[in-house]
C-alpha positions in Angstrom: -28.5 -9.9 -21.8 -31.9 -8.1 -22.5 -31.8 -4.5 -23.8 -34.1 -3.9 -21.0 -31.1 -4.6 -18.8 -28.5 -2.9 -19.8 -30.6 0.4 -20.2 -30.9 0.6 -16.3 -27.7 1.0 -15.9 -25.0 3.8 -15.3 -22.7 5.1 -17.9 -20.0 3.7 -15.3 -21.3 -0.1 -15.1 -21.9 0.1 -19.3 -18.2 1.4 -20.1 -17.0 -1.7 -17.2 -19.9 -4.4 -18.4 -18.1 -3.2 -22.4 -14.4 -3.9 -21.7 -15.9 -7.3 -19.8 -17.7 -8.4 -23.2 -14.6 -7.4 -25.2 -12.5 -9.4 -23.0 -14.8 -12.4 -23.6 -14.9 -11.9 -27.0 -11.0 -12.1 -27.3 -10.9 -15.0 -25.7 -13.7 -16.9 -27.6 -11.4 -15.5 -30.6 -8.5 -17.1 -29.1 -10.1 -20.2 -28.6 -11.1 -20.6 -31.3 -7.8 -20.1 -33.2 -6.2 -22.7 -31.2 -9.2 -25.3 -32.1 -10.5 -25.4 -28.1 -14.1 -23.5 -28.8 -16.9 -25.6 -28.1 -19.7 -23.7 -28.6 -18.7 -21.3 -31.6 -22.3 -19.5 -31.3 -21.0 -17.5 -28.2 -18.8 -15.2 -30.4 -22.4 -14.2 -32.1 -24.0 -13.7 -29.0 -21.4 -11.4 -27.4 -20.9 -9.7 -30.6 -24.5 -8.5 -30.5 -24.1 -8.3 -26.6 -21.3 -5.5 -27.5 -23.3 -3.7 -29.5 -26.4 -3.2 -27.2 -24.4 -1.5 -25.1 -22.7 0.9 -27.2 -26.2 1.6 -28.8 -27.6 1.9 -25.6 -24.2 4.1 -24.4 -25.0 6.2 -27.9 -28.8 6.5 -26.8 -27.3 8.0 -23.3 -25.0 10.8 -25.2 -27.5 12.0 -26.9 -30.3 12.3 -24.3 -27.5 14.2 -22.4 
């Protein structure tokens, strides 16, 4: 996900797209407990996928 991306959209579709990538992330966590991850690069790429969107949900606040 491009930071371009996620800085089109509403404060409503960051906070649901947010619990979606934290969802993901505990289950790539899960996965990869239990010895079932494949591709164990996915937990770095949601990782910095979660924190576009809070900096982008920070950048938001403060314009406001």
């Amino acid at each position: 996900m491009k930071a371009k991306e996620i800085r089109e959209m509403t404060p409503t579709e960051l906070n649901g797209q947010l619990e979606t990538l934290k969802g993901e992330l505990f289950n790539l966590r899960f996965q990869q407990a239990t010895g079932q991850l494949e591709n164990t690069s996915r937990i770095k790429v949601v990782k910095r996928n979660i924190a576009r969107v809070k900096t982008v949900m920070v950048e938001k606040e403060t314009k406001a």
